[in-house]
BALOBA-1460 file (C-alpha; in Angstrom, 3 decimals):
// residues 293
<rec num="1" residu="x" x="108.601" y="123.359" z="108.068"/>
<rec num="2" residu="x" x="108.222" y="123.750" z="104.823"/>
<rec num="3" residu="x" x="105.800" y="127.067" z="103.325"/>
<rec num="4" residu="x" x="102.611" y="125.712" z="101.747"/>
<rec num="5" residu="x" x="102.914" y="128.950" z="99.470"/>
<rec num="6" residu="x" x="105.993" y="127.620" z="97.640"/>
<rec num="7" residu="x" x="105.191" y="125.182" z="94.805"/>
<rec num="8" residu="x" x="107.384" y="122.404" z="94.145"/>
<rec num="9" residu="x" x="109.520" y="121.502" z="91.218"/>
<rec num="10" residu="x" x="108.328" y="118.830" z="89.173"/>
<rec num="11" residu="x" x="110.297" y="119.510" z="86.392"/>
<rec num="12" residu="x" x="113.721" y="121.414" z="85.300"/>
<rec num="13" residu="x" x="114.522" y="123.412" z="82.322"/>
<rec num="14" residu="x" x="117.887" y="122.663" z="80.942"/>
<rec num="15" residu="x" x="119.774" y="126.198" z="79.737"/>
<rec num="16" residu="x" x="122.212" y="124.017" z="78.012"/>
<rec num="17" residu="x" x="124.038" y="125.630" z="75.206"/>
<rec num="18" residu="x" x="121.165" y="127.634" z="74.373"/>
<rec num="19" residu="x" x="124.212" y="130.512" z="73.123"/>
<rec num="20" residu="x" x="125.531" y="128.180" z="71.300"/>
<rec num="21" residu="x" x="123.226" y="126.675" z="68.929"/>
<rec num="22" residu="x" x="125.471" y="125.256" z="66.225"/>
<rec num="23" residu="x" x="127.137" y="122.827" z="68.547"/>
<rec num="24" residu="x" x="126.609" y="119.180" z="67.675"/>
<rec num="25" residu="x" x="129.288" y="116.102" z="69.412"/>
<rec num="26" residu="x" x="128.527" y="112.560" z="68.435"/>
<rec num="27" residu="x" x="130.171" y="109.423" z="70.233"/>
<rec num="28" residu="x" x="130.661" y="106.171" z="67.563"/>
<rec num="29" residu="x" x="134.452" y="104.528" z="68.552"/>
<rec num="30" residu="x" x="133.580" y="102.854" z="71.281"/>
<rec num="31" residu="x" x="131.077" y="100.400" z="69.855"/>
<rec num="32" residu="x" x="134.237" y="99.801" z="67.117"/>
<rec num="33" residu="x" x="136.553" y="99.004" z="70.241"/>
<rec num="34" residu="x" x="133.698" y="96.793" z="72.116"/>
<rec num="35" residu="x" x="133.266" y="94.578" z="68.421"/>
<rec num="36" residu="x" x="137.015" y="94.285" z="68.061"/>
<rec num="37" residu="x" x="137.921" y="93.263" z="71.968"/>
<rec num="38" residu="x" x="134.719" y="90.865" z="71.428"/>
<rec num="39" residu="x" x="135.555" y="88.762" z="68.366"/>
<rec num="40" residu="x" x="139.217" y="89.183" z="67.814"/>
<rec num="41" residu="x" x="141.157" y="86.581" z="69.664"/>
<rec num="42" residu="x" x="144.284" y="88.632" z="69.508"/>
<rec num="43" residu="x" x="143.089" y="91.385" z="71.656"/>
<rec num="44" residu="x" x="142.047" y="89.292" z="74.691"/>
<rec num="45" residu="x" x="144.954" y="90.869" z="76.754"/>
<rec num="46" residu="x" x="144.145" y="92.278" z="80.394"/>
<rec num="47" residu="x" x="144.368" y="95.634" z="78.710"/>
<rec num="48" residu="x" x="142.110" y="95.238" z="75.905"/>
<rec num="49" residu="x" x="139.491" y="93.925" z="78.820"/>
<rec num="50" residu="x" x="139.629" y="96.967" z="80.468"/>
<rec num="51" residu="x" x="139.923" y="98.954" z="77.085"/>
<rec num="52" residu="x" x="136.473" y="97.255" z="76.703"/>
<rec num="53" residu="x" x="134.473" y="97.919" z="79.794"/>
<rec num="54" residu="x" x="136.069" y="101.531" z="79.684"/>
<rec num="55" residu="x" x="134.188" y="101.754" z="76.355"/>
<rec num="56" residu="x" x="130.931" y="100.376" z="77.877"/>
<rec num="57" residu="x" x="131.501" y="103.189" z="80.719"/>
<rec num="58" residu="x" x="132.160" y="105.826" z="77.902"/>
<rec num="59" residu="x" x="128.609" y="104.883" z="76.319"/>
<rec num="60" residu="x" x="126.557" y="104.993" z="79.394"/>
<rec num="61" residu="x" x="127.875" y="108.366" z="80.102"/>
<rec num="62" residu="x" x="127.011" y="110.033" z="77.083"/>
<rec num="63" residu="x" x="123.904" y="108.388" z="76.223"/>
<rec num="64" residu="x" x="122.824" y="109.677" z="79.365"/>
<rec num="65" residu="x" x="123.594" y="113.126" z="78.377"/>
<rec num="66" residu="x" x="123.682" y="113.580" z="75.003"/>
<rec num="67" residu="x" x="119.937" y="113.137" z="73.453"/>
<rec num="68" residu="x" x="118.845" y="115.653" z="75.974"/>
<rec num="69" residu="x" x="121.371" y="118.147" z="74.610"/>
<rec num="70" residu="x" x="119.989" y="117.340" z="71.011"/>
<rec num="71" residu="x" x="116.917" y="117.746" z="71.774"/>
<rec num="72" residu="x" x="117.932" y="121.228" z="73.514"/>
<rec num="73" residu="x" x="119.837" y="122.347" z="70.541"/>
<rec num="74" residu="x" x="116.841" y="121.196" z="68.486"/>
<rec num="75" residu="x" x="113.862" y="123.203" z="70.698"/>
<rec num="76" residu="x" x="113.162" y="126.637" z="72.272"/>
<rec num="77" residu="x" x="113.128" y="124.876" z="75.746"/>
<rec num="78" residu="x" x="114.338" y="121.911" z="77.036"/>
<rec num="79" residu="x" x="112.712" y="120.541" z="79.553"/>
<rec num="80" residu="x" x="113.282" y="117.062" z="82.031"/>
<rec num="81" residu="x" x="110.938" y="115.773" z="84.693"/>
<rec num="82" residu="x" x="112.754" y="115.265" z="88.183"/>
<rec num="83" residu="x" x="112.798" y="111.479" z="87.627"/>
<rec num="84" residu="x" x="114.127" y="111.624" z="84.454"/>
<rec num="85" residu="x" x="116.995" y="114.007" z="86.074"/>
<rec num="86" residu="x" x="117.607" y="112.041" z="89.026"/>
<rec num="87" residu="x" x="117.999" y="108.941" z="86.605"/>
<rec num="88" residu="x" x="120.417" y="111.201" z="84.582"/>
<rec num="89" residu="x" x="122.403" y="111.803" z="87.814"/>
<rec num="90" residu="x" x="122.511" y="108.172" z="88.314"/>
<rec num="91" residu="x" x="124.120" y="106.715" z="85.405"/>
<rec num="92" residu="x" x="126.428" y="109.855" z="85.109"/>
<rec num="93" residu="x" x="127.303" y="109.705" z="88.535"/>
<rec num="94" residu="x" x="127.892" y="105.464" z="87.810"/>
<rec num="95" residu="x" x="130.189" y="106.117" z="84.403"/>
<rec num="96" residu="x" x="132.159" y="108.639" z="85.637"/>
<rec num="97" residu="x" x="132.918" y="107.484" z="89.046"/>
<rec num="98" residu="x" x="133.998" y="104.123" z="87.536"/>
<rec num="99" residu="x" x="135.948" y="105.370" z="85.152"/>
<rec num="100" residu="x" x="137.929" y="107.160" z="87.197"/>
<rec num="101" residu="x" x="138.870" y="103.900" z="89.684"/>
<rec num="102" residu="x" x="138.964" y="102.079" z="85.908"/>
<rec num="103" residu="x" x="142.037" y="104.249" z="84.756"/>
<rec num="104" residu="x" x="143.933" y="103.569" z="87.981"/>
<rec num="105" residu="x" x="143.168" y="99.915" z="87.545"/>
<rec num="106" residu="x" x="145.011" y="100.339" z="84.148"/>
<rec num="107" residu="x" x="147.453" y="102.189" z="85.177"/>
<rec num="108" residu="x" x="148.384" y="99.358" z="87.723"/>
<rec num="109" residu="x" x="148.124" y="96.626" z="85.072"/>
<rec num="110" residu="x" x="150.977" y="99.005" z="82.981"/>
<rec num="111" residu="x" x="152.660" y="98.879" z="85.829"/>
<rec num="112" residu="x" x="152.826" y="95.235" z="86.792"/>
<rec num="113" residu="x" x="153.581" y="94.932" z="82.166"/>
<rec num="114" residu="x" x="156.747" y="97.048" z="82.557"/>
<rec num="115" residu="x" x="158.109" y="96.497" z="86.073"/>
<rec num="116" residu="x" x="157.059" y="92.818" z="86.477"/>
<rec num="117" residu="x" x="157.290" y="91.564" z="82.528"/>
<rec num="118" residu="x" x="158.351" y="87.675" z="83.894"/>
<rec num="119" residu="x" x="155.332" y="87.865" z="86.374"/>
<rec num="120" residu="x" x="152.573" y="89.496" z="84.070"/>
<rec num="121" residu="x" x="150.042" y="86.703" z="83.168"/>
<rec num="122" residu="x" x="150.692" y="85.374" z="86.738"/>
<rec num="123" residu="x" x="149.275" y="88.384" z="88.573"/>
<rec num="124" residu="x" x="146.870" y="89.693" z="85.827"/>
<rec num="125" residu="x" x="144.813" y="86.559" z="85.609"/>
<rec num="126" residu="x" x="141.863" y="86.368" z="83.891"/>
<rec num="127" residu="x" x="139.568" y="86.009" z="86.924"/>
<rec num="128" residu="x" x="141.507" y="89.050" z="88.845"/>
<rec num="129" residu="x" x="140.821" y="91.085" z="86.092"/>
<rec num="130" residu="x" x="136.738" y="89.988" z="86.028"/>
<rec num="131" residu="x" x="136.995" y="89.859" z="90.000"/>
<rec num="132" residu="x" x="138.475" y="93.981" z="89.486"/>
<rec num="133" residu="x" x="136.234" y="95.235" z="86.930"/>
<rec num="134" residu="x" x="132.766" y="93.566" z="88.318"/>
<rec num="135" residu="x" x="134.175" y="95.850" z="92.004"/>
<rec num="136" residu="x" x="134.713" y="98.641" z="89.845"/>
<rec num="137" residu="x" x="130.910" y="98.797" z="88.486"/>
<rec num="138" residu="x" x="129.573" y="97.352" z="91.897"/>
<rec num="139" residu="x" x="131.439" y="100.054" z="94.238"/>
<rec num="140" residu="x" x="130.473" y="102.652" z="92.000"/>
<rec num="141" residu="x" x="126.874" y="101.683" z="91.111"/>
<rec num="142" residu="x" x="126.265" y="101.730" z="94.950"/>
<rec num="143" residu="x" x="128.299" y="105.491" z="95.169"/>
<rec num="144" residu="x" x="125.550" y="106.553" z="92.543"/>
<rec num="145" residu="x" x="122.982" y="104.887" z="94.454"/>
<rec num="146" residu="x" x="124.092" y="106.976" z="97.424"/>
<rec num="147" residu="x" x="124.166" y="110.261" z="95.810"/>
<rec num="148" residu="x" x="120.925" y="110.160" z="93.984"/>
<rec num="149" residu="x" x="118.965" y="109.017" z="96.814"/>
<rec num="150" residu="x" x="120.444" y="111.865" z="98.679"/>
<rec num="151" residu="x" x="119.128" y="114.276" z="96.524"/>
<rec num="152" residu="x" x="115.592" y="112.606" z="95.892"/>
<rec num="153" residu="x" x="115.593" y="113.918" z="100.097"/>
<rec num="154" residu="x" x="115.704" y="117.756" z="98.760"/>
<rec num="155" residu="x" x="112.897" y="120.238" z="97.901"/>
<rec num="156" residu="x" x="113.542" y="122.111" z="95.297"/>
<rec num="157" residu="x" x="110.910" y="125.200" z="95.368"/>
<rec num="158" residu="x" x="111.843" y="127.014" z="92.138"/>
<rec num="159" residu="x" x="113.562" y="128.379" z="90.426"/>
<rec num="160" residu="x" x="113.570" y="125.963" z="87.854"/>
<rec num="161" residu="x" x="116.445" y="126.468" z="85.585"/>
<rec num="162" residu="x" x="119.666" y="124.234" z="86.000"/>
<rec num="163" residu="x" x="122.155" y="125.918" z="84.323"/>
<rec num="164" residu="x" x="124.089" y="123.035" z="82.664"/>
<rec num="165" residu="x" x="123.137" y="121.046" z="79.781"/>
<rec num="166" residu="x" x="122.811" y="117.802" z="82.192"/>
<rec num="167" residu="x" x="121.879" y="117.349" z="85.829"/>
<rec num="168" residu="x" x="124.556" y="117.645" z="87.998"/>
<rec num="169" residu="x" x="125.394" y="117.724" z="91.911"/>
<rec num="170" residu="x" x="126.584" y="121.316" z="92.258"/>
<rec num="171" residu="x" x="124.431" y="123.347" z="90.169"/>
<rec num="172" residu="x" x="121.458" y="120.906" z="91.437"/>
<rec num="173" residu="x" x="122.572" y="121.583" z="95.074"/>
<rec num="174" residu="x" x="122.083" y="125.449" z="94.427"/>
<rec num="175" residu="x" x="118.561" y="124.806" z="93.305"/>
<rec num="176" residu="x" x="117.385" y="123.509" z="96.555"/>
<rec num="177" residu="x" x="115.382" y="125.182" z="99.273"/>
<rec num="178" residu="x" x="116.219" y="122.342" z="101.982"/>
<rec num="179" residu="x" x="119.826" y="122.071" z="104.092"/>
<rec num="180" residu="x" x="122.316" y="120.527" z="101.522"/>
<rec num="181" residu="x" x="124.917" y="119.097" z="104.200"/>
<rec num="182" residu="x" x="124.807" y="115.817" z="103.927"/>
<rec num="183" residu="x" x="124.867" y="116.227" z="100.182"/>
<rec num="184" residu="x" x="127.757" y="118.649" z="100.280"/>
<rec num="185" residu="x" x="129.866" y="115.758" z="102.907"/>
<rec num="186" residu="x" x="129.164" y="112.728" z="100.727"/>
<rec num="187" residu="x" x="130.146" y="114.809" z="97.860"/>
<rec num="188" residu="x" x="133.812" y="115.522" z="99.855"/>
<rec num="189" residu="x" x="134.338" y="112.567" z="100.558"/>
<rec num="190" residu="x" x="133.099" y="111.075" z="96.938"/>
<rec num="191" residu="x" x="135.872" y="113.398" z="95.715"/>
<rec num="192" residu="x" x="138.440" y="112.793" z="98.589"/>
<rec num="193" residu="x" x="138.301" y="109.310" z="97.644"/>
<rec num="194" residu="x" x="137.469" y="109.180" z="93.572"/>
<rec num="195" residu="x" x="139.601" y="112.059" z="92.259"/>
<rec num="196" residu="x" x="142.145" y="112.541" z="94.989"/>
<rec num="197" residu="x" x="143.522" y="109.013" z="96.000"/>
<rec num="198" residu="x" x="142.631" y="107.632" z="92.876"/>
<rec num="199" residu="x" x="144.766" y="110.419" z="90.978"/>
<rec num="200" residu="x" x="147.603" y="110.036" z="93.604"/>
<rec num="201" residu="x" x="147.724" y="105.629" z="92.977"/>
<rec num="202" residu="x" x="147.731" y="106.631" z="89.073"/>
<rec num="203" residu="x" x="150.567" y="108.851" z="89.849"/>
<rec num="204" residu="x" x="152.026" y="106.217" z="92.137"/>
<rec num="205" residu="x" x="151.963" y="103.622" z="89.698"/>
<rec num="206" residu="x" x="153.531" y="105.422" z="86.553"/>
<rec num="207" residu="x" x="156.286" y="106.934" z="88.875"/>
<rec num="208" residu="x" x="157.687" y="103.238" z="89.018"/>
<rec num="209" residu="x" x="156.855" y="102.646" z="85.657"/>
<rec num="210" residu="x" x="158.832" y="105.950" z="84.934"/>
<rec num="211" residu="x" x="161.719" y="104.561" z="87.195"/>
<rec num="212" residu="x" x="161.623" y="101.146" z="85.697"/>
<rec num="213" residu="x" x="161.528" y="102.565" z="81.779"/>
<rec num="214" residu="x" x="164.400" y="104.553" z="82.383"/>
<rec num="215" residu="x" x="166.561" y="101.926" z="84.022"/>
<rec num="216" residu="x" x="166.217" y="99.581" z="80.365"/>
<rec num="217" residu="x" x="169.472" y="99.568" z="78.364"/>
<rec num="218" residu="x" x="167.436" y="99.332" z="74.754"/>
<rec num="219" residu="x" x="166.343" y="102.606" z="73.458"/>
<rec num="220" residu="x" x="163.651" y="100.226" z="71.441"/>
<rec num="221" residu="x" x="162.428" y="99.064" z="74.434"/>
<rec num="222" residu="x" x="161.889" y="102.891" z="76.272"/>
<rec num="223" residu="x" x="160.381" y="104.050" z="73.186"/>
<rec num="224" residu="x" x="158.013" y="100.872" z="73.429"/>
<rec num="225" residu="x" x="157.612" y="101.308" z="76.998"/>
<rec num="226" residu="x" x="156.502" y="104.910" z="76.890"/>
<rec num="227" residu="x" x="154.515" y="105.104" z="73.955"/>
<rec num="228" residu="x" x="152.428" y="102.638" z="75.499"/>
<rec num="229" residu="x" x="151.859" y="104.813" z="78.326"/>
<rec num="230" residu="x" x="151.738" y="108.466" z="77.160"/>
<rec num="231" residu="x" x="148.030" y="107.203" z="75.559"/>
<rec num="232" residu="x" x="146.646" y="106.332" z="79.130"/>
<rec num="233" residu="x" x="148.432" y="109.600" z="80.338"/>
<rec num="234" residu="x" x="146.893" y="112.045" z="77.878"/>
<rec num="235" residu="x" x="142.969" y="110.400" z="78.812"/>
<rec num="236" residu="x" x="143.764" y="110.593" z="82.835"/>
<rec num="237" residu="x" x="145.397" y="113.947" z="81.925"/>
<rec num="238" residu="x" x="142.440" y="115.314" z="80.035"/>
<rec num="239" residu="x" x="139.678" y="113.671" z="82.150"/>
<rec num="240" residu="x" x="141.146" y="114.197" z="85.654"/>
<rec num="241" residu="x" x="141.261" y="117.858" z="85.046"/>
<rec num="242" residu="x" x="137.814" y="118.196" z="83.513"/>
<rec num="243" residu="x" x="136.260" y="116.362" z="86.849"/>
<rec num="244" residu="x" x="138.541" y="118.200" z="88.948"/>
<rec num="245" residu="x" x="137.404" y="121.670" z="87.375"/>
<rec num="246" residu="x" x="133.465" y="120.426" z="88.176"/>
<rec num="247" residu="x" x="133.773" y="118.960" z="91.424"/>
<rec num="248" residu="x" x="137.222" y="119.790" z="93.064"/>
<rec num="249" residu="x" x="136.440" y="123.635" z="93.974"/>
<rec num="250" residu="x" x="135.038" y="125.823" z="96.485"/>
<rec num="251" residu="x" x="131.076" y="126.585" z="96.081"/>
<rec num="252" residu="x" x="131.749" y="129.966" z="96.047"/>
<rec num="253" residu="x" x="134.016" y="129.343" z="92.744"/>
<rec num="254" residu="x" x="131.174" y="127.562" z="91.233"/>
<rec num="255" residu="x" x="130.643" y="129.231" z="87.645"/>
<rec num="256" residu="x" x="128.177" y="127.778" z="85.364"/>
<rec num="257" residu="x" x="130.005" y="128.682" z="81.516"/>
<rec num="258" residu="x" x="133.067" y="127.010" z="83.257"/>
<rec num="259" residu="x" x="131.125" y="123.671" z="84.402"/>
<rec num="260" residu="x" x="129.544" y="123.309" z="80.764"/>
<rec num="261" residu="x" x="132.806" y="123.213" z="79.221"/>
<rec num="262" residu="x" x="134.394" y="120.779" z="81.996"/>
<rec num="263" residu="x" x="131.248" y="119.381" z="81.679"/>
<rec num="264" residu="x" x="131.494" y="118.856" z="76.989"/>
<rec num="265" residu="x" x="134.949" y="117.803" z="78.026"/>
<rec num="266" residu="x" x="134.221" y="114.824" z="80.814"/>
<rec num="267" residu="x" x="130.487" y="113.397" z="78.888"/>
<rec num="268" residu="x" x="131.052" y="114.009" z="75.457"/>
<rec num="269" residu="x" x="134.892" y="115.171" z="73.789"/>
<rec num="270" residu="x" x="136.808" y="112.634" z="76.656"/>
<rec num="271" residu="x" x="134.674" y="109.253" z="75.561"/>
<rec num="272" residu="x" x="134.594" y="110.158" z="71.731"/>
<rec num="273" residu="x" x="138.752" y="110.869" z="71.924"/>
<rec num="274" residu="x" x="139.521" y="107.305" z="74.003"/>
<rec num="275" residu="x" x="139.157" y="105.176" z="70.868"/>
<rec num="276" residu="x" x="141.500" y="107.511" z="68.465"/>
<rec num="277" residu="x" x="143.506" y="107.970" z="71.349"/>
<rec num="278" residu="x" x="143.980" y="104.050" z="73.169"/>
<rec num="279" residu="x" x="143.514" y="102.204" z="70.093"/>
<rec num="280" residu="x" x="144.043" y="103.695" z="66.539"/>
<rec num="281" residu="x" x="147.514" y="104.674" z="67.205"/>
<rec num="282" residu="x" x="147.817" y="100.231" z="68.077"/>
<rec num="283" residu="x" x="148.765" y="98.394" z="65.495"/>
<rec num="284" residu="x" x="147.040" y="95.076" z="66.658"/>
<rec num="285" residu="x" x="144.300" y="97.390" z="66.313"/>
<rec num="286" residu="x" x="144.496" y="98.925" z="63.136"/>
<rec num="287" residu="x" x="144.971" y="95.093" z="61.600"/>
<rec num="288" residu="x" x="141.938" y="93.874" z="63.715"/>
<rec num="289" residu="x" x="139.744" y="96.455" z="62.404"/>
<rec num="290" residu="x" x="141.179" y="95.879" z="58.741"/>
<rec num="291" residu="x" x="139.652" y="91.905" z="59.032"/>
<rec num="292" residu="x" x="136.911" y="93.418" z="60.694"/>
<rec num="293" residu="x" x="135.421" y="95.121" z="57.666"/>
């Protein structure tokens, strides 16, 4: 039984980058890539689709997180009531979750381009693609749903502080005063299933695309090939290790300078370098955004 002495939380205090005070990220690109995908006809490819609801995913994650780290940056303490941090949780639980089952879905529709040319618009239909990107946001909307109803269960007693610059599962976790188990399984097997055997189908799929690229006789064609590719590498690359540094570890490992900078990297640097890095390096791009303007 709870003690009647203790005095629940009603509120957090965010430590944020309260040692770093001249830090300042902004997020614009993806609104640019969402307006070209929208009303240019040329970029209504299968990839462009999912270039576009990556985007969307991209702008719910950070505008979850970063006005509260403005407004940290900008006051002596930042403060968020418990519903406004569990509603954090949720849509940065949703965004990242389904961007991580979003990149393998890409990275399967590069592989079906390069390995199955002939058979392309066949198997990446228009309504697969809807039919894969509406599962993507429903499966992951319900893992958030999961997660943050989980940890609406817990008392948290105090202390206060969450040492991040966002709510998130593990340094929330080490704030309560109530068992944490079934939050700690979920979490395993939210991890098991989102970062592990997502990460091994990406690898999967770009092993046969490796195979398949280096079996073409035109060098034009490899080069093609690959630099098509190596941008979808360098985001799951970048973002796979940031979530892996946050969530794949030990408790025991858990270190909270080491989980803000996973943390910039994942909800703030990874969504404003997808646009420079999917789509200003395109040429189909680069013209769509000339007519554009």
């Amino acid at each position: 039984m709870a003690n009647h002495n203790q005095t629940l939380v009603t509120e957090f205090v965010l430590e944020g980058f309260s040692e770093h005070p001249g830090l300042r990220l902004f997020l614009l690109g993806n609104v640019v890539i969402i307006a070209l995908v929208s009303f240019t006809k040329g970029l209504q490819s299968p990839m462009y689709f999912f270039l576009c609801n990556l985007a969307s995913m991209d702008i719910i994650c950070t505008s979850s997180v970063l006005p509260k780290v403005l407004v940290g940056l900008a006051s002596a303490e930042n403060t968020i009531s418990f519903q406004g941090c569990m509603a954090q949780l949720f849509f940065l639980i949703w965004s990242l979750s389904s961007e991580l089952l979003l990149l393998t879905v890409m990275a399967y529709d590069r592989y079906v381009a390069i390995c199955f040319p002939l058979h392309y618009s066949s198997r990446m239909s228009p309504h697969l693609c809807v039919a894969l990107a509406m599962a993507v946001w429903g499966i992951c909307a319900l893992n958030a749903l999961v997660h943050t109803g989980l940890m609406t269960q817990l008392s948290f007693c105090g202390p206060r502080v969450i040492t991040h610059f966002f709510c998130e599962i593990p340094p929330l976790l080490l704030l309560s005063c109530s068992p944490t188990h079934m939050n700690s399984i979920m979490t395993l097997l939210a991890d098991a299933f989102y970062g592990c055997l997502n990460f091994l189908l990406t690898l999967l799929s770009y092993g046969c695309i490796v195979s398949s690229v280096l079996q073409m006789r035109s060098a034009e064609g490899r080069r093609k090939a690959f630099s098509t590719c190596s941008s979808h590498l360098i985001v799951v690359s970048v973002f796979y290790s940031s979530v892996f540094c946050s969530y794949i570890s030990p408790a025991s490992s858990y270190s909270p300078e080491r989980n803000k900078v996973s943390g910039v990297l994942y909800s703030t640097l990874s969504p404003a370098l997808n646009p420079l890095i999917y789509t200003l390096r395109n040429q189909e791009v680069r013209r769509a955004l000339r007519r554009l303007l």
